[in-house]
GUMARKE-623259 format. One record per atom (N, C-alpha, C): z, y, x; residue in one letter. Coordinates in steps of 0.2 Angstrom, whole numbers, plus 5000, padded with zeros to 4 digits. Layout:
ZYXA
...
//
This chain:
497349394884X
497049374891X
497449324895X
497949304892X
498449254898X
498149214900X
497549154895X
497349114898X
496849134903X
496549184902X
495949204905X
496149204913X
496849234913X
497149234922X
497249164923X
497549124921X
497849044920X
497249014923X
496649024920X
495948984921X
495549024929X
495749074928X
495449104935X
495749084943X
496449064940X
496849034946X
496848964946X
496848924941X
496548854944X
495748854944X
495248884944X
494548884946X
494748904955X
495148954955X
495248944964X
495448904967X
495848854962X
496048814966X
495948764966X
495448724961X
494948684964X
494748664968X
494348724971X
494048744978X
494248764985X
494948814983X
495348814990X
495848794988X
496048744991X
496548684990X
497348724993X
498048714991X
498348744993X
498448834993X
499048854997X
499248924997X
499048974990X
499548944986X
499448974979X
499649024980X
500149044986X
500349124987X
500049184987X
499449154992X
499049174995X
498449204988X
498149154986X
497749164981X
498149214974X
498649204973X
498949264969X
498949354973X
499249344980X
499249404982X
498349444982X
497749384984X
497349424983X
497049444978X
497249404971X
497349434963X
497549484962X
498349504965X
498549554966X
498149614964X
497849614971X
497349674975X
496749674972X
496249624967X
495949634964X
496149654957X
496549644952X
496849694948X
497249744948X
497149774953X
497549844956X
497149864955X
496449844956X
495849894958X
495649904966X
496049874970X
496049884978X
495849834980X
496049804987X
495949764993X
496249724997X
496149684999X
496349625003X
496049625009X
496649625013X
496449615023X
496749545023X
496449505026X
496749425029X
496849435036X
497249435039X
497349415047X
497449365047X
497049305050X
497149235053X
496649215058X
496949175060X
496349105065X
495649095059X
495149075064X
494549055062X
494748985057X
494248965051X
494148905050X
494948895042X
495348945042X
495848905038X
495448935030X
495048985028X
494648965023X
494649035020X
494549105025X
494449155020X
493849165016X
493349165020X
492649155018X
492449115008X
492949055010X
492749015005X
493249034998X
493749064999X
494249104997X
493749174993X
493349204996X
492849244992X
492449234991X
492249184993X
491649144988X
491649124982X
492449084979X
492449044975X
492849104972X
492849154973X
493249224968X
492549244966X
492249254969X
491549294967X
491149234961X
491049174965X
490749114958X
491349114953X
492149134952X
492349114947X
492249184942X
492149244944X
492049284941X
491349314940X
490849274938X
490149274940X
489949354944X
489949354950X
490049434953X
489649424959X
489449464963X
488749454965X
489249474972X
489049414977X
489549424982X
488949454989X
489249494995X
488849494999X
489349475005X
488949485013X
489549465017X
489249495025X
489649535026X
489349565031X
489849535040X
489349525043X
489749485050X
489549545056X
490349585054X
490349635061X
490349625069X
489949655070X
489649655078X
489749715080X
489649755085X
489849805089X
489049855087X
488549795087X
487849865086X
487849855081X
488249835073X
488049865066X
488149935066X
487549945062X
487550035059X
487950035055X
488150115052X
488250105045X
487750095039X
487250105041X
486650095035X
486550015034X
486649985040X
486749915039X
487249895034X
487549945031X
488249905024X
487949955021X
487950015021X
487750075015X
486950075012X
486650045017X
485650035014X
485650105018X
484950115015X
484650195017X
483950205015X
483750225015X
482950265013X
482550245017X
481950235017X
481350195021X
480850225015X
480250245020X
479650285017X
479150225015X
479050235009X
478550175006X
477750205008X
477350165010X
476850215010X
476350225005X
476250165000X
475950144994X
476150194989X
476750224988X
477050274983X
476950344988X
476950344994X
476850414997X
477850444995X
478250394997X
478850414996X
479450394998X
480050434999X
480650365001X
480950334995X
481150264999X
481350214995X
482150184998X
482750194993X
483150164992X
483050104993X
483350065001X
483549995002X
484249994999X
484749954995X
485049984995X
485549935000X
486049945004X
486349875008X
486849825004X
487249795007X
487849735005X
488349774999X
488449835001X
489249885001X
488849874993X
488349864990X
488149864984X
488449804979X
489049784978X
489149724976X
489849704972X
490149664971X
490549644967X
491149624973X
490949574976X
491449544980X
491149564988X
491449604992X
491049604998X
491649595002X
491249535007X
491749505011X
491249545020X
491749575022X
491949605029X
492149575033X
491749515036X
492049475039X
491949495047X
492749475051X
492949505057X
492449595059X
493149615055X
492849705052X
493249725059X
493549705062X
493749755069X
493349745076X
492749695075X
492349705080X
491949755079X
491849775072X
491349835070X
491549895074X
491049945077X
491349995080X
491650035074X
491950105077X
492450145071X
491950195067X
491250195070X
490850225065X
490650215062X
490650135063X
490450095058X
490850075051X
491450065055X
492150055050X
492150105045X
491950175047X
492050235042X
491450225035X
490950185037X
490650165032X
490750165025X
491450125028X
491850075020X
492450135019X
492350205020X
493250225017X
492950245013X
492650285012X
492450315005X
492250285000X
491950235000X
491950144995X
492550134993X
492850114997X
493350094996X
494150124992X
493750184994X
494350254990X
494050264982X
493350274983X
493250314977X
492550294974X
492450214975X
491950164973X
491250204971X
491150244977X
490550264978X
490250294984X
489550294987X
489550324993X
488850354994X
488950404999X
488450455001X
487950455005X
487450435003X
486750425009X
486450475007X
486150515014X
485450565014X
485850615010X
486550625009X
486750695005X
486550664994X
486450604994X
486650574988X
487050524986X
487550554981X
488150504980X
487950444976X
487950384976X
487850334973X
488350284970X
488550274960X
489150244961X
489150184966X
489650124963X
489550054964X
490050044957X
489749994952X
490049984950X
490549934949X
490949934945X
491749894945X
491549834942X
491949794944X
492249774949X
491949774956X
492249814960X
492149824967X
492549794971X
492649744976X
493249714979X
492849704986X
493549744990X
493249704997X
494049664999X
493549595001X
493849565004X
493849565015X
494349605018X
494049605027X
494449545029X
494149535035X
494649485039X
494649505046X
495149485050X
495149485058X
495749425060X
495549415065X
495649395069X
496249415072X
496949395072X
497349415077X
497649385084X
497349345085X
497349325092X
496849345099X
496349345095X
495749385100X
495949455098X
495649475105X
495549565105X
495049575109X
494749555113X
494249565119X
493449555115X
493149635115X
492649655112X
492749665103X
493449705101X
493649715095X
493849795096X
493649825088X
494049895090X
494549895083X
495249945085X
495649935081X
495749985074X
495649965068X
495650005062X
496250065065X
495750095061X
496250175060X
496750155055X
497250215055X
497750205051X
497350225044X
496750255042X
496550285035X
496150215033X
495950185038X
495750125033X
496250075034X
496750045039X
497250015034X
497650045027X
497750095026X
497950135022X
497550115013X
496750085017X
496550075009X
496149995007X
496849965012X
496849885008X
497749905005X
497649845000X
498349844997X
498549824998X
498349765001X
499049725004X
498549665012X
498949655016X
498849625023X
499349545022X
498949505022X
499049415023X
498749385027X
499049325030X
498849275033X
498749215027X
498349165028X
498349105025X
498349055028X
498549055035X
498949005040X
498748935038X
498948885042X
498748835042X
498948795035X
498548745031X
498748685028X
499248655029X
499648615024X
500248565025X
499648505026X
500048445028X
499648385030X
499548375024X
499848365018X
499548335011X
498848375010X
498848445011X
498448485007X
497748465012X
497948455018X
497348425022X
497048385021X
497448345020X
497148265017X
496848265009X
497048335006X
496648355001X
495948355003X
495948405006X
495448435009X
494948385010X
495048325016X
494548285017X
494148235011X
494748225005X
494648175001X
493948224996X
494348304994X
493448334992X
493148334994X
492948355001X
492448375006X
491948305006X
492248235004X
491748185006X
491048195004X
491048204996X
490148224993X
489948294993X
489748314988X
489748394987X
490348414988X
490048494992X
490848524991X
490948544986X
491548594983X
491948594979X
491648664975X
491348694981X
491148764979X
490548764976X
490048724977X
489548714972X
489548684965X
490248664966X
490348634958X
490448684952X
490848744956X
491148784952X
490948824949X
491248844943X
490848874937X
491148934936X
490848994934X
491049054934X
491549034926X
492249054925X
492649054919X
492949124917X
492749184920X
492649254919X
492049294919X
492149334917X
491449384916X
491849454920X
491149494923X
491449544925X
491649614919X
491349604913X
491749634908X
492549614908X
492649544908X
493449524908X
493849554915X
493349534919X
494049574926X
493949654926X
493649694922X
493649764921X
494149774915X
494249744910X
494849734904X
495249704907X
495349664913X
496049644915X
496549684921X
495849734923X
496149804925X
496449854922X
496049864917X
496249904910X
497049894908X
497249824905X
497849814905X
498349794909X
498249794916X
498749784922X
499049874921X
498749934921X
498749994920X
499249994916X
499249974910X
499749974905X
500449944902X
500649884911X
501149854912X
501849914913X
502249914912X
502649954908X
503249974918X
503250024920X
503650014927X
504150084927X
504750054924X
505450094920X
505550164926X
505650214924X
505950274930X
506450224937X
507050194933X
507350154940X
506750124944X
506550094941X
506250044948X
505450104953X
505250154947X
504950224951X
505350264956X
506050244955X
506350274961X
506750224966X
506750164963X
506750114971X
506150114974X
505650144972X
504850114977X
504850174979X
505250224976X
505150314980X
505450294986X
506350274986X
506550264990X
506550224995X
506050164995X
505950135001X
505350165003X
505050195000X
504550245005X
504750285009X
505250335007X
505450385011X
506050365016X
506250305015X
506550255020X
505950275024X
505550245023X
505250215029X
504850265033X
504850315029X
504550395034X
505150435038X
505850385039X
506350415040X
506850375044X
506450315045X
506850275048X
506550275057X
507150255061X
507250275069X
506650225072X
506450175068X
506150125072X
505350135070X
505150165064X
504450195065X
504250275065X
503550255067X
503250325071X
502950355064X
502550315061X
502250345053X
502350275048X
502550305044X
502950295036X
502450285032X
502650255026X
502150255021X
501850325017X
501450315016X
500850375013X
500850375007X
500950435005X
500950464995X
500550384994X
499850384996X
499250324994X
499650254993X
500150234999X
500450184998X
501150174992X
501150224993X
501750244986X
501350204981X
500750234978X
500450224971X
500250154970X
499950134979X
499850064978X
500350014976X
500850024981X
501649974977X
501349974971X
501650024967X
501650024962X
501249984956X
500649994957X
500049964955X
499949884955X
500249864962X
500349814965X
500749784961X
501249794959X
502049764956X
501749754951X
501349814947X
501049804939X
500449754939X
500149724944X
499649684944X
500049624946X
500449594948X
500949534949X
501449544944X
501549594940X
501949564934X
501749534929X
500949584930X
500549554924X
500149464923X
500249444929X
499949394934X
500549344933X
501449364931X
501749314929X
501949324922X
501349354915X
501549334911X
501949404907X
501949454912X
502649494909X
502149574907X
502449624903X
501949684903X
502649724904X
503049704911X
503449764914X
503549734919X
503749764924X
503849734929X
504749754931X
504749694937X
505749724939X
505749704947X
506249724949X
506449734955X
506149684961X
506149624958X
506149554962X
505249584963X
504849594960X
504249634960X
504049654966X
504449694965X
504349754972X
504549724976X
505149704977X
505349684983X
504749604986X
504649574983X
504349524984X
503549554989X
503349604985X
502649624989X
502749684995X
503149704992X
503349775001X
503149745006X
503249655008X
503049645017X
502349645018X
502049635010X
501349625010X
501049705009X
501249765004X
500949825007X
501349865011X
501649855012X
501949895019X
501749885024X
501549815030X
501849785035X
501149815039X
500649815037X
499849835037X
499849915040X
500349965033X
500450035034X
500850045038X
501450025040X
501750055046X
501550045053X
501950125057X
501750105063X
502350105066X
502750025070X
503450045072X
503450085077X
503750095081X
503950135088X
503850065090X
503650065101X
503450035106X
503949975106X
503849905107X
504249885106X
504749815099X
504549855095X
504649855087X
504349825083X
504549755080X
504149705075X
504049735066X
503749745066X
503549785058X
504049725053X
503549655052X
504149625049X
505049615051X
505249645054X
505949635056X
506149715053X
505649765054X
505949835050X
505749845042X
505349795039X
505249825032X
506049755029X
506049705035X
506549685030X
507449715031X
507449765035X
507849795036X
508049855030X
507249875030X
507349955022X
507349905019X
507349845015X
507349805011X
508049795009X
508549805013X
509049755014X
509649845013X
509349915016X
509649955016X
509650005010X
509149985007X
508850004999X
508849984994X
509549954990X
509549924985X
509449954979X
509449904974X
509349944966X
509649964965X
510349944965X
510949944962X
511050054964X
510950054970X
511050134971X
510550164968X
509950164966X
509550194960X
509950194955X
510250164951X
510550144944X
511150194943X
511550214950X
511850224950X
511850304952X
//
C-alpha cells in the first residue's frame, strides 16, 4: 500500500499548495482513526484542505458553519412525520459522512458541541433513543479561529480530548504564494482533482497502521511523558488514559506514513506538541508550548532503557 499513501499526499498537494507538514499531521489523524483541530486565521486553506481529502478519497464530505442557534439535530438529523406513510421519517443530518468539516466549531453553543462527542468517540450516535452507526471512514475535520473570541464558546476539555492532534497552517511562504496565483488563473485546482483512493483503501490503511510494530521502550516513554505531565507544577490537568492510546496510535500512523512498520522515539517526540498542546491545561499564566517542551526535554529515552 506505500504507493497508495505516496499518491494520496501528492493528490493534496496539487491543490493545497505548500505546508506538507501540515498535510501529513492531518493523515496522521486520519489513519489513527481520529481527528483534526486546525486553529488559524480565516482564508490560509482549511476548508480546501478537506475538500481535496474528501475528492482524493472519493468520500462524501459535509460542512457545517457553526452559529450560536445551531441545534444538535442540525448535525445528528432527526425524525419528521411524513404524512403520506402515516409515519416518522429519518432526515438523517451532515454528521452522516466521511469527511465532516466543522467549520468554526466554537461559536457553536456547548449543547450543540455535545452533538459531536459520541461520533466522534464511538462512530455512532443516538436520536429519539436509536443508536445509528456511521460508517468508516469517519473523520472530522473542526476549525477555530484563535484571534477572535467575541460571540465563541470555549470547547470542553472532553471534546478537545477527542481530536488527536491540534495545528495551525499559518501563513504561505512568498514562493508558495506565488504558486498559488499561477493555479488559481483558470480552473481551480480542486475541480481538477481526481479521487486516487477508495474508501475500502483508507479502511485497509487503517487496518495496517494497527499493525505498526511499538517496542515496550518506547510504551514506556509515552507512559512517561504522560504521567509527567499529570505531575508537573505548571499544569492543572494532564493528559488522559484517552491521550495516552492516542500518542500511540498517532506515532504508528506517522511511522507508517514514513515507510516504516515500527515506529522510534524521534516519532513521539515529534508529535507530543501536536497531541498534547490541545489536552493540557497549564496553570494561570503558563504557555502550553514552552511546558510540553520542558517534559520533552525532562523525559528522555535513554532513562527508559535504562
Amino acid at each position: 500500500m506505500r504507493h497508495k499513501i505516496d499518491d494520496l499526499i501528492d493528490n493534496l498537494s496539487y491543490s493545497f499548495v505548500g505546508k506538507p507538514d501540515a498535510v501529513r499531521l492531518v493523515l496522521v489523524a486520519l489513519l489513527s482513526g481520529g481527528h483534526a483541530l486546525l486553529e488559524d486565521v480565516p482564508g490560509v486553506g482549511k476548508t480546501l484542505l478537506a475538500k481535496s481529502l474528501a475528492r482524493s478519497i472519493n468520500g462524501r464530505f459535509q460542512r457545517i458553519q457553526c452559529t450560536p442557534d445551531l441545534l444538535p439535530t442540525d448535525i445528528t438529523g432527526t425524525n419528521i412525520w411524513n404524512p403520506n406513510q402515516r409515519e416518522f421519517e429519518f432526515l438523517p443530518g451532515p454528521i452522516f459522512s466521511n469527511i465532516l468539516l466543522a467549520d468554526e466549531i466554537n461559536r457553536a453553543t456547548p449543547r450543540t458541541q455535545s452533538a459531536l462527542l459520541e461520533v466522534m468517540e464511538e462512530k455512532q450516535v443516538t436520536i429519539d433513543g436509536e443508536t445509528r452507526s456511521i460508517l468508516p471512514p469517519f473523520f472530522v475535520i473542526a476549525t477555530q479561529n484563535p484571534i477572535e473570541h467575541q460571540g465563541t464558546f470555549a470547547l470542553p476539555e472532553a471534546q478537545m480530548d477527542r481530536f488527536t492532534v491540534s495545528l495551525s497552517l499559518g501563513y504561505p511562504t512568498e514562493r508558495e504564494e506565488l504558486m498559488m496565483l499561477q493555479k488559481h488563473q483558470g480552473q481551480t485546482n480542486l475541480e481538477e482533482l481526481k479521487p486516487c483512493l477508495s474508501l475500502e483503501d483508507v479502511r485497509e490503511l487503517q487496518r495496517l497502521v494497527n499493525q505498526v510494530k511499538v517496542t515496550a521502550i518506547l510504551q514506556q516513554y509515552i507512559l512517561n511523558l504522560v504521567r509527567a505531565s499529570r505531575h508537573h507544577d505548571e499544569i492543572r490537568l494532564g493528559i488522559s488514559p484517552r491521550g495516552t492510546i492516542v500518542l500511540q496510535k498517532a506515532a504508528q500512523a506517522y511511522a507508517f506514513l514514513e515507510h516504516r512498520d515500527y515506529v522510534i522515539p524521534d516519532d513521539v517526540k515529534y508529535l507530543v506538541p501536536y497531541v498534547f498542546a490541545h489536552r493540557l491545561l497549564p496553570m494561570s499564566g503558563r504557555q502550553t508550548k514552552t511546558i510540553v517542551r520542558k517534559l520533552l526535554e525532562s523525559t528522555p529515552v535513554e532513562k527508559v532503557a535504562a
